[in-house]
PyMOL Python script that loads the backbone (N, CA, C, O; Angstrom):
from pymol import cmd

cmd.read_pdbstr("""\
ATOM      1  N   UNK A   1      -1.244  13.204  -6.212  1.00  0.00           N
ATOM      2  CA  UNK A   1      -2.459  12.486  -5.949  1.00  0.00           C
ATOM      3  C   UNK A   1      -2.325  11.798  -4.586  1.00  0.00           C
ATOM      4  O   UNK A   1      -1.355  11.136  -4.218  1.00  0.00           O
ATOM      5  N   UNK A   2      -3.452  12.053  -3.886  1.00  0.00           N
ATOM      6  CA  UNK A   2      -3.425  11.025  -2.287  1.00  0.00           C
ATOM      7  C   UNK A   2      -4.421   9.755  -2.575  1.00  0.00           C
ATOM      8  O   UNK A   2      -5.386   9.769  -3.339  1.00  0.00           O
ATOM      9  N   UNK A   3      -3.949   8.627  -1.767  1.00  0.00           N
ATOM     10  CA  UNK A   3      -4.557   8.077  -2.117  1.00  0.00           C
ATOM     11  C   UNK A   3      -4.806   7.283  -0.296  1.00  0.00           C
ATOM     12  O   UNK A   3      -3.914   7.530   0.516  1.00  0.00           O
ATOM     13  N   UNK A   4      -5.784   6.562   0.081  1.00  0.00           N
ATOM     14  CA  UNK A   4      -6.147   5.961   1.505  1.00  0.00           C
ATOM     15  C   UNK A   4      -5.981   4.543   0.971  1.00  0.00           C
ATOM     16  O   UNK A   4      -6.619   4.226  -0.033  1.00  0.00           O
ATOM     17  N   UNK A   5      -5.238   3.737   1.519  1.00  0.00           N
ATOM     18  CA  UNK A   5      -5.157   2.331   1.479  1.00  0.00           C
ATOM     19  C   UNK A   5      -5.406   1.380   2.504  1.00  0.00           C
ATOM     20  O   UNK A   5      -4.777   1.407   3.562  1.00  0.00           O
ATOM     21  N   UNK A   6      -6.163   0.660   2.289  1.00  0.00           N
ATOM     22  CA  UNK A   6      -6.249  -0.682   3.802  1.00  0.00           C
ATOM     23  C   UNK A   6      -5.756  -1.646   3.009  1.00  0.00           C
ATOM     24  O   UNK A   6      -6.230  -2.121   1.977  1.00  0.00           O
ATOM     25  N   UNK A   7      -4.274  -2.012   3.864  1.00  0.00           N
ATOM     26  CA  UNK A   7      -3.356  -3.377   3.462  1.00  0.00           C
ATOM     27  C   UNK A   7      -4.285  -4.798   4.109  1.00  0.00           C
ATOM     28  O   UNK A   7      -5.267  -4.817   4.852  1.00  0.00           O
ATOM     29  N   UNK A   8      -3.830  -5.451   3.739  1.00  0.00           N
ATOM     30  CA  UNK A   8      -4.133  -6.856   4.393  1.00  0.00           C
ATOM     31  C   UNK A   8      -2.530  -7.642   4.208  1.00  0.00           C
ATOM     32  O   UNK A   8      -2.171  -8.065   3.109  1.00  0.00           O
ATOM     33  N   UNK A   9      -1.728  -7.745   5.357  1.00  0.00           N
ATOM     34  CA  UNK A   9      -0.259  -8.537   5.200  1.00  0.00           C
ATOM     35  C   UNK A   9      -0.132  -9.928   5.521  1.00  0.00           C
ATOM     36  O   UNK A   9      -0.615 -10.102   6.640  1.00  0.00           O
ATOM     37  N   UNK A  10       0.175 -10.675   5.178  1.00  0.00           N
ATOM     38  CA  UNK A  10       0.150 -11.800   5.310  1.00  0.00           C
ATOM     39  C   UNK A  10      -0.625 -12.687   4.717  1.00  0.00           C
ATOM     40  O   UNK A  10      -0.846 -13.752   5.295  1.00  0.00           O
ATOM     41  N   UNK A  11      -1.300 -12.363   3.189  1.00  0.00           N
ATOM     42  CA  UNK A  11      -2.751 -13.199   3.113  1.00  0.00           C
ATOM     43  C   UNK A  11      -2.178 -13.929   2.339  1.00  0.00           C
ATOM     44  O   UNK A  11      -3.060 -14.662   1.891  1.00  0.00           O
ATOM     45  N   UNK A  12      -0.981 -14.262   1.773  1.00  0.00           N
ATOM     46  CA  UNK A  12      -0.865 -15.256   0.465  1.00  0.00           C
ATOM     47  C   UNK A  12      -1.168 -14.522  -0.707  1.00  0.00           C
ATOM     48  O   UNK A  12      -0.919 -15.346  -1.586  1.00  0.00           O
ATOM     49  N   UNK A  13      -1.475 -13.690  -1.160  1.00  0.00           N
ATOM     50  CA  UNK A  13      -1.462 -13.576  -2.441  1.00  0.00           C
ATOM     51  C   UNK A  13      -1.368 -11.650  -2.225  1.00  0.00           C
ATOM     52  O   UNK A  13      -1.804 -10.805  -1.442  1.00  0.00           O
ATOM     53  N   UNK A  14      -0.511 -11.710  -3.473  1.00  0.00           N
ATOM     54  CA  UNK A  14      -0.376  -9.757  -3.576  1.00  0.00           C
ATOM     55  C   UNK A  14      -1.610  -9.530  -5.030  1.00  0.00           C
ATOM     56  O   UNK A  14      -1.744 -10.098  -6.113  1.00  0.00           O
ATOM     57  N   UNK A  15      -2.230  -8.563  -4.429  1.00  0.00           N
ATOM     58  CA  UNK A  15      -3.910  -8.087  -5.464  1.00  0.00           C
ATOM     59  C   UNK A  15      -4.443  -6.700  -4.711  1.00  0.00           C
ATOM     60  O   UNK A  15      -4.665  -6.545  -3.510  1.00  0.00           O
ATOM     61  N   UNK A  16      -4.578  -5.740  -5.800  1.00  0.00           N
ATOM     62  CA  UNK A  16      -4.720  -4.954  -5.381  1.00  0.00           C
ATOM     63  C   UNK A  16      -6.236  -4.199  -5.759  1.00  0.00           C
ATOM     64  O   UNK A  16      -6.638  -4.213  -6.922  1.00  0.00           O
ATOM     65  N   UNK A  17      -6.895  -3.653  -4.845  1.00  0.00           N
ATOM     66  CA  UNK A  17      -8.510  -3.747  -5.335  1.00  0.00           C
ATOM     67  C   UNK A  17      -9.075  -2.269  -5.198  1.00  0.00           C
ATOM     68  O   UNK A  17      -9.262  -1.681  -4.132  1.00  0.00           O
ATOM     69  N   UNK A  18      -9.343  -1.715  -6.638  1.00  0.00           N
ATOM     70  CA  UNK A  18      -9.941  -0.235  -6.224  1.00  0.00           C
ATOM     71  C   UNK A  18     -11.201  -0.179  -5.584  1.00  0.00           C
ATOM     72  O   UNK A  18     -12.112  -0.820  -6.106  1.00  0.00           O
ATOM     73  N   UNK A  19     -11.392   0.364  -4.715  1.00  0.00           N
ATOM     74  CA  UNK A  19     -12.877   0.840  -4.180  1.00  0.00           C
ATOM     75  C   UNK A  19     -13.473   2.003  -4.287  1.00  0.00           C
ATOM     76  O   UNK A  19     -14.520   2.331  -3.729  1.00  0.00           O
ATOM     77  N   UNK A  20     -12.411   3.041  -5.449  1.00  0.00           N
ATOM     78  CA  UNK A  20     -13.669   4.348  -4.959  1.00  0.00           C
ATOM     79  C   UNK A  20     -11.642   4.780  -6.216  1.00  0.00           C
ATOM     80  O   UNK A  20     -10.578   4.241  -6.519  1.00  0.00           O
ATOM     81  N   UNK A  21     -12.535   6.252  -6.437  1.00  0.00           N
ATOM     82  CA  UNK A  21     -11.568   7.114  -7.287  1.00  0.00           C
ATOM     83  C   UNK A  21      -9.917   6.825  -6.423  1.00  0.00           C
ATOM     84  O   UNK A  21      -8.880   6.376  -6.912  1.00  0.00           O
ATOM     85  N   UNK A  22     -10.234   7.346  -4.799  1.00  0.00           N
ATOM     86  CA  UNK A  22      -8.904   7.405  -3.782  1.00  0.00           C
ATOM     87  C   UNK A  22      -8.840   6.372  -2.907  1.00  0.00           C
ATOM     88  O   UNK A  22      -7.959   6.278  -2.052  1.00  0.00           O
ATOM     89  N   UNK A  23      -9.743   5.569  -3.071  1.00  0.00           N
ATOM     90  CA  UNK A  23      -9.489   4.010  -2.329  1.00  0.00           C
ATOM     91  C   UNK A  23      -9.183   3.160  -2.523  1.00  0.00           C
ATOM     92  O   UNK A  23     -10.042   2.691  -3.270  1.00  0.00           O
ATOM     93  N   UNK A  24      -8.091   2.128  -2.310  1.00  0.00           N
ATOM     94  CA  UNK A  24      -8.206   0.932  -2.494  1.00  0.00           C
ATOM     95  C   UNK A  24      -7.489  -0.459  -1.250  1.00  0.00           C
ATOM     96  O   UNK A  24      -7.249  -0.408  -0.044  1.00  0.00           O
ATOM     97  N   UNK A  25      -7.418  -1.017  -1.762  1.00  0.00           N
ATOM     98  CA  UNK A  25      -7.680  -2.581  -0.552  1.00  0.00           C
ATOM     99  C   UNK A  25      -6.419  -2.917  -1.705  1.00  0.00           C
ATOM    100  O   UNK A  25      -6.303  -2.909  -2.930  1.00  0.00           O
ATOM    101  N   UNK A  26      -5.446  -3.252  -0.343  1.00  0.00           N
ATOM    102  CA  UNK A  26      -4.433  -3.878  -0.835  1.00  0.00           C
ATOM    103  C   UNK A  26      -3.996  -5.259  -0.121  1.00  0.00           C
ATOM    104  O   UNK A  26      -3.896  -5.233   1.106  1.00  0.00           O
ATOM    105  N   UNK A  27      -3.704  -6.572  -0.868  1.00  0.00           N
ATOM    106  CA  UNK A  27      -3.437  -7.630  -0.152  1.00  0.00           C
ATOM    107  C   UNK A  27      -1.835  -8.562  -0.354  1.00  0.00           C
ATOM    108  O   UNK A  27      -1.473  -9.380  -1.201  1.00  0.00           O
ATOM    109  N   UNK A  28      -1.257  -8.059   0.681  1.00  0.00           N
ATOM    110  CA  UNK A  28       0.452  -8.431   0.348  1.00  0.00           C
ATOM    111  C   UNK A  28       0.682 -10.082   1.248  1.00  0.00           C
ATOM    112  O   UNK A  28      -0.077 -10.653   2.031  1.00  0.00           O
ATOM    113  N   UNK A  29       1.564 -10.337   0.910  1.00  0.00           N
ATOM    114  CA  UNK A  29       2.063 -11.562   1.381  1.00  0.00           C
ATOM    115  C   UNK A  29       3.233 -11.755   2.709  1.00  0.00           C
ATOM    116  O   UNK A  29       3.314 -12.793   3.366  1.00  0.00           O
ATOM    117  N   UNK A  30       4.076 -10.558   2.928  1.00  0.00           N
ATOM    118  CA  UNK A  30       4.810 -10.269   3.720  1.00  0.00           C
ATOM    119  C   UNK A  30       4.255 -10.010   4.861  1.00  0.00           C
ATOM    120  O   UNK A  30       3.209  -9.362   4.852  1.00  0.00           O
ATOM    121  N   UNK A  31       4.862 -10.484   6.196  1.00  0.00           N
ATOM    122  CA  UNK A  31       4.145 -10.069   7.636  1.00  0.00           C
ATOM    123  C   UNK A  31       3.954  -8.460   7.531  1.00  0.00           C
ATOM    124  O   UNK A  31       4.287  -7.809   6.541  1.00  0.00           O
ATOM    125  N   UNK A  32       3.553  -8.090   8.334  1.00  0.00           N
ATOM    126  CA  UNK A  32       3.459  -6.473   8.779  1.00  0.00           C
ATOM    127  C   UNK A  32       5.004  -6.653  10.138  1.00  0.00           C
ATOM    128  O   UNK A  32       5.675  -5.653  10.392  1.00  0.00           O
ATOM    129  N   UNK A  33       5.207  -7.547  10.589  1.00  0.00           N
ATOM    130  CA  UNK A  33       6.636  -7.548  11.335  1.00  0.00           C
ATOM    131  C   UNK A  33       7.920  -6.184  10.811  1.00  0.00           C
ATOM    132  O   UNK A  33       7.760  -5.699   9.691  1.00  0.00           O
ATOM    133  N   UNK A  34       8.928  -5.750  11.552  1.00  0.00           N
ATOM    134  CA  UNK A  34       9.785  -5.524  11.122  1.00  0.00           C
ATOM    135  C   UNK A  34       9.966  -4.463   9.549  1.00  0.00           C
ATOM    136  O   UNK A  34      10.893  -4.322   8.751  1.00  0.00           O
ATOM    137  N   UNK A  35       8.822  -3.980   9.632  1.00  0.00           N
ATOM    138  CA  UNK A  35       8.585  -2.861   8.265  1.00  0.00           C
ATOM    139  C   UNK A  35       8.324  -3.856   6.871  1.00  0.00           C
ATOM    140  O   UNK A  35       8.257  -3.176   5.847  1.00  0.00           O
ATOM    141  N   UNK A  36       8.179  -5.211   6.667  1.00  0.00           N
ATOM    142  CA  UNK A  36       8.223  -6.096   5.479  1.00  0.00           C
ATOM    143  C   UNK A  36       7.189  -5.743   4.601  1.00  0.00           C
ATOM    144  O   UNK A  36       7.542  -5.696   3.422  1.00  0.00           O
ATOM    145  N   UNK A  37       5.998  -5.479   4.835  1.00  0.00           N
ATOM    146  CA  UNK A  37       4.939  -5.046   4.907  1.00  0.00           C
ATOM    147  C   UNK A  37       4.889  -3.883   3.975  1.00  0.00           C
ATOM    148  O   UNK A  37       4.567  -3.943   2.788  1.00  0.00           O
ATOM    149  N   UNK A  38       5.333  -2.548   4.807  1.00  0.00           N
ATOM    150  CA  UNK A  38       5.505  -1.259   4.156  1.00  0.00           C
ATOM    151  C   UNK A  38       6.246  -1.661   3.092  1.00  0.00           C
ATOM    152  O   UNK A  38       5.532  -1.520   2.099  1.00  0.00           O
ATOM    153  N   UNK A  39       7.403  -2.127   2.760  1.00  0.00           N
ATOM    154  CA  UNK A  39       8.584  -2.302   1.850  1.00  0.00           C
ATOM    155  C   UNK A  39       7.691  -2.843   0.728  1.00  0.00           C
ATOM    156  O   UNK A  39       7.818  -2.428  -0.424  1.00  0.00           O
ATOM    157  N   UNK A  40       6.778  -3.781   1.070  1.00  0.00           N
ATOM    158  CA  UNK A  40       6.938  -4.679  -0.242  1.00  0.00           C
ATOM    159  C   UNK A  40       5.171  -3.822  -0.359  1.00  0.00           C
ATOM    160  O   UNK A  40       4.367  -4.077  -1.255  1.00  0.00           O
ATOM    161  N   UNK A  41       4.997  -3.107   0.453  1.00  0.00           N
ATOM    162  CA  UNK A  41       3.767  -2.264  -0.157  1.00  0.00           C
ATOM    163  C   UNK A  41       3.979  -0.764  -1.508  1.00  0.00           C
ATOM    164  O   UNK A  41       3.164  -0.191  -2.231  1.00  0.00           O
ATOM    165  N   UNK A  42       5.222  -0.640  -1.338  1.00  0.00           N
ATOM    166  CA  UNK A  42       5.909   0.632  -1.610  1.00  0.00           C
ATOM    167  C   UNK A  42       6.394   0.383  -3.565  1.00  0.00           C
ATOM    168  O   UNK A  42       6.308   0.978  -4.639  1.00  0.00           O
ATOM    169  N   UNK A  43       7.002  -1.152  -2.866  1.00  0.00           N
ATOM    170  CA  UNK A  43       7.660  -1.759  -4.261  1.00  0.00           C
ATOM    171  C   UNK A  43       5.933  -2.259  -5.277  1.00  0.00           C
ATOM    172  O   UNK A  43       5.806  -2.345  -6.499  1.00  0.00           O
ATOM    173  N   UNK A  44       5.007  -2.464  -4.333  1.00  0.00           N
ATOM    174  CA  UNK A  44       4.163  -3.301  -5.342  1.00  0.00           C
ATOM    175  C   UNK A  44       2.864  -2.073  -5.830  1.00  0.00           C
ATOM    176  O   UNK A  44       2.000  -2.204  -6.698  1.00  0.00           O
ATOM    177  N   UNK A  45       3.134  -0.874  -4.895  1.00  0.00           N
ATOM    178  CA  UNK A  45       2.334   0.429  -5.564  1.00  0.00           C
ATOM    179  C   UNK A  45       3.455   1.159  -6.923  1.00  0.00           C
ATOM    180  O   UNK A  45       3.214   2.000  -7.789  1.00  0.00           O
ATOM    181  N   UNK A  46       4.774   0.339  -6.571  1.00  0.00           N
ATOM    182  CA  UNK A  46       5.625   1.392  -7.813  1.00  0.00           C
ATOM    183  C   UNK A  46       4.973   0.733  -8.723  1.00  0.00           C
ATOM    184  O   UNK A  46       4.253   1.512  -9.347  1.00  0.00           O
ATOM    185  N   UNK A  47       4.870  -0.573  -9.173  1.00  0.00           N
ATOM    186  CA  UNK A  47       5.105  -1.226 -10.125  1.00  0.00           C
ATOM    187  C   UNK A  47       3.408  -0.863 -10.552  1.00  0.00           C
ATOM    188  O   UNK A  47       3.155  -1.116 -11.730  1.00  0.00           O
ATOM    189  N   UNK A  48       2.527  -0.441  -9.930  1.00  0.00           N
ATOM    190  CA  UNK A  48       1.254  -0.734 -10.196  1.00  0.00           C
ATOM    191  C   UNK A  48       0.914   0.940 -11.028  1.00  0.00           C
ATOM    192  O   UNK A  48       0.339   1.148 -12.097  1.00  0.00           O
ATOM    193  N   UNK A  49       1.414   1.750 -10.224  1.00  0.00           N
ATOM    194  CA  UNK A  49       1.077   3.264 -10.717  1.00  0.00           C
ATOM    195  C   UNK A  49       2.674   3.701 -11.671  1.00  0.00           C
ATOM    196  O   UNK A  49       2.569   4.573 -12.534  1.00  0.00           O
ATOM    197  N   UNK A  50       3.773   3.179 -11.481  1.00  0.00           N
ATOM    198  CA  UNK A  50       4.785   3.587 -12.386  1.00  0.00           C
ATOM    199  C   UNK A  50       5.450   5.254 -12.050  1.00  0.00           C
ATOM    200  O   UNK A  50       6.061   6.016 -12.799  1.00  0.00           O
ATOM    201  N   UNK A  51       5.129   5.373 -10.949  1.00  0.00           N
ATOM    202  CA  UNK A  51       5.544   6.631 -10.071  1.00  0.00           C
ATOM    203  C   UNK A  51       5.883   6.811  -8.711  1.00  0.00           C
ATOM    204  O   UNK A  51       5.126   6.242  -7.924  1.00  0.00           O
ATOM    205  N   UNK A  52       6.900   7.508  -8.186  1.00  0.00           N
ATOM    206  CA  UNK A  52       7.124   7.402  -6.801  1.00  0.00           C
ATOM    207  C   UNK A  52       6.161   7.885  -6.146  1.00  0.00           C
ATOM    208  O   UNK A  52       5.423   8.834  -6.411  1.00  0.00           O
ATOM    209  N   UNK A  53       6.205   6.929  -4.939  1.00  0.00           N
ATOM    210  CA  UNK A  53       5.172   6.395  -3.497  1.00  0.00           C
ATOM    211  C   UNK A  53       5.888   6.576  -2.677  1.00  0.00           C
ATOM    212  O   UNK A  53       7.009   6.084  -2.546  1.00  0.00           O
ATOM    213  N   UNK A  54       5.119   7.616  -1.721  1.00  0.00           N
ATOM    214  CA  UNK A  54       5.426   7.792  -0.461  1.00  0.00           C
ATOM    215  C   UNK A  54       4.378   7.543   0.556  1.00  0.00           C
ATOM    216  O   UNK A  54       3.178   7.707   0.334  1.00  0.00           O
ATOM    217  N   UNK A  55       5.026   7.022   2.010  1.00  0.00           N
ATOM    218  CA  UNK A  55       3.441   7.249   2.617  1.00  0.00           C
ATOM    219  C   UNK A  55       3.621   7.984   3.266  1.00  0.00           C
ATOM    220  O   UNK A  55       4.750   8.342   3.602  1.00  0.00           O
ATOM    221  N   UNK A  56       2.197   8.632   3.806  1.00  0.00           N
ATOM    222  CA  UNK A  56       2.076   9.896   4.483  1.00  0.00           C
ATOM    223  C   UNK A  56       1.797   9.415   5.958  1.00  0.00           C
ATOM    224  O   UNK A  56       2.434   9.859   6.913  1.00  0.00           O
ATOM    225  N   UNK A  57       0.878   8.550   6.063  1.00  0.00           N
ATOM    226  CA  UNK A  57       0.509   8.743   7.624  1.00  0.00           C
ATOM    227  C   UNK A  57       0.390   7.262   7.923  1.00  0.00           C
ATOM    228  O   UNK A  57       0.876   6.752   6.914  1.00  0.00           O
ATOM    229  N   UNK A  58       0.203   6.765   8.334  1.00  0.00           N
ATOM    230  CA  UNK A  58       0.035   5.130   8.870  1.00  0.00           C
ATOM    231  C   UNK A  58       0.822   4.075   8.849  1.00  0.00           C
ATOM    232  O   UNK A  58       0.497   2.888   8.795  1.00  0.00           O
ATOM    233  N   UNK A  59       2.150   4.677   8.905  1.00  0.00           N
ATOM    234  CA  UNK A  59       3.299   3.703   8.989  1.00  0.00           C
ATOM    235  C   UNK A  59       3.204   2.242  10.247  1.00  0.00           C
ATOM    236  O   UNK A  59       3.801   1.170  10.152  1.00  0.00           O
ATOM    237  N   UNK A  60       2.458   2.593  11.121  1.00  0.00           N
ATOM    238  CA  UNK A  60       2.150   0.770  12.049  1.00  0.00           C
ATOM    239  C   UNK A  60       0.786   0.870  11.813  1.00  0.00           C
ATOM    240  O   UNK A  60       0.269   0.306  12.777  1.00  0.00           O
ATOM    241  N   UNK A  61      -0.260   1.352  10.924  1.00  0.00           N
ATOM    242  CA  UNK A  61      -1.921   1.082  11.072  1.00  0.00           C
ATOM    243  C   UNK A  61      -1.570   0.300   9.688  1.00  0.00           C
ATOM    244  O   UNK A  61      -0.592   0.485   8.964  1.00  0.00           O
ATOM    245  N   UNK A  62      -2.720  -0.698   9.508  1.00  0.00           N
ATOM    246  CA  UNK A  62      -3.613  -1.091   8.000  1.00  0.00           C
ATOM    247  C   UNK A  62      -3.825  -0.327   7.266  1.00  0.00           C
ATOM    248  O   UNK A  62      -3.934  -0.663   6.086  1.00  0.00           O
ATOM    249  N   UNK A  63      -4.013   1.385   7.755  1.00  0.00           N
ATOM    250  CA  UNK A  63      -4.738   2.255   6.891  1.00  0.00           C
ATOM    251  C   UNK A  63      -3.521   3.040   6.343  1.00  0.00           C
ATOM    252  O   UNK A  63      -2.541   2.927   7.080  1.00  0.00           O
ATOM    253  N   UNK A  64      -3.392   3.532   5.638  1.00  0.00           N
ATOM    254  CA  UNK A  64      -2.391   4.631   5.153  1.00  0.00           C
ATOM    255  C   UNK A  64      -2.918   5.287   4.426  1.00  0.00           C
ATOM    256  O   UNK A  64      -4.051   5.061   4.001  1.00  0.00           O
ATOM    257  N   UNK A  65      -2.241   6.213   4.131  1.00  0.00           N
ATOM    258  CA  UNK A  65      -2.316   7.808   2.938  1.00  0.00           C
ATOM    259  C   UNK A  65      -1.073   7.806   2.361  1.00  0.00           C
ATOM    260  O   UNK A  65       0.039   7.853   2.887  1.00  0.00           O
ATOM    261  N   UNK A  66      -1.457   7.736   1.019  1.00  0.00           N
ATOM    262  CA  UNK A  66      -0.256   7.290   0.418  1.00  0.00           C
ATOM    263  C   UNK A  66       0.147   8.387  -1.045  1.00  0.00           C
ATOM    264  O   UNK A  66      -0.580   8.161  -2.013  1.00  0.00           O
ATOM    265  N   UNK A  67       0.993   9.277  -1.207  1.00  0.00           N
ATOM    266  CA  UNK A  67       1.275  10.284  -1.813  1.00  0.00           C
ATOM    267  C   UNK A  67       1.890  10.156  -3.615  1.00  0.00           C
ATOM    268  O   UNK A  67       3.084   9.888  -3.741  1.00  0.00           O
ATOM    269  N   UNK A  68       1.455  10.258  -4.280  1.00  0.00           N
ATOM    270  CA  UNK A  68       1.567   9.605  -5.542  1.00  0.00           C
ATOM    271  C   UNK A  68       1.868  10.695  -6.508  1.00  0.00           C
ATOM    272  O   UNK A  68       1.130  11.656  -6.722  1.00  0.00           O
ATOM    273  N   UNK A  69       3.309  10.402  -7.218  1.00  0.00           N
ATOM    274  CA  UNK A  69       3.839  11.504  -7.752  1.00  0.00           C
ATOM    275  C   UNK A  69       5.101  12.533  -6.933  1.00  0.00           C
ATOM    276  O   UNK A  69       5.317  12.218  -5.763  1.00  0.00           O
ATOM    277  N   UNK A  70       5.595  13.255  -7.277  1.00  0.00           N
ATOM    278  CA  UNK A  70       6.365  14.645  -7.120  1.00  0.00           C
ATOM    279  C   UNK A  70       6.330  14.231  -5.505  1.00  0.00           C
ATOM    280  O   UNK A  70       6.832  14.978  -4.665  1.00  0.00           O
TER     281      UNK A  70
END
""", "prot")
cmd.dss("prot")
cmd.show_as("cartoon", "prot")
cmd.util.cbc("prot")
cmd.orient("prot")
């Protein structure tokens, strides 16, 4: 499954918000600095879908494609 994500890093609170079947709005607490960002985006999609997460494309954008499963 692919999925398109727009992070928000730094907001104070981790919540994660569907917008559409393959969309959703994600809001982490970690800077986007230094990869903190990706890391604790990776750990807080495991815990949410219960399957390995990879991302596909947007490793320094807000936006990513994010690969779910196998």
């Amino acid at each position: 499954m692919i999925l398109h994500i727009k992070i928000h890093p730094n907001s104070g609170r981790e919540e994660i918000i569907k917008l559409s079947e393959d969309s959703y709005k994600v809001y982490l607490k970690k800077q986007a600095t230094g990869n903190k960002a990706n890391i604790e985006l990776l750990k807080f999609l495991k815990k949410y879908f219960s399957k390995d997460i990879k991302i596909i494309k947007g490793l320094k954008s807000r936006n990513k494609v994010i690969k779910i499963g196998e």
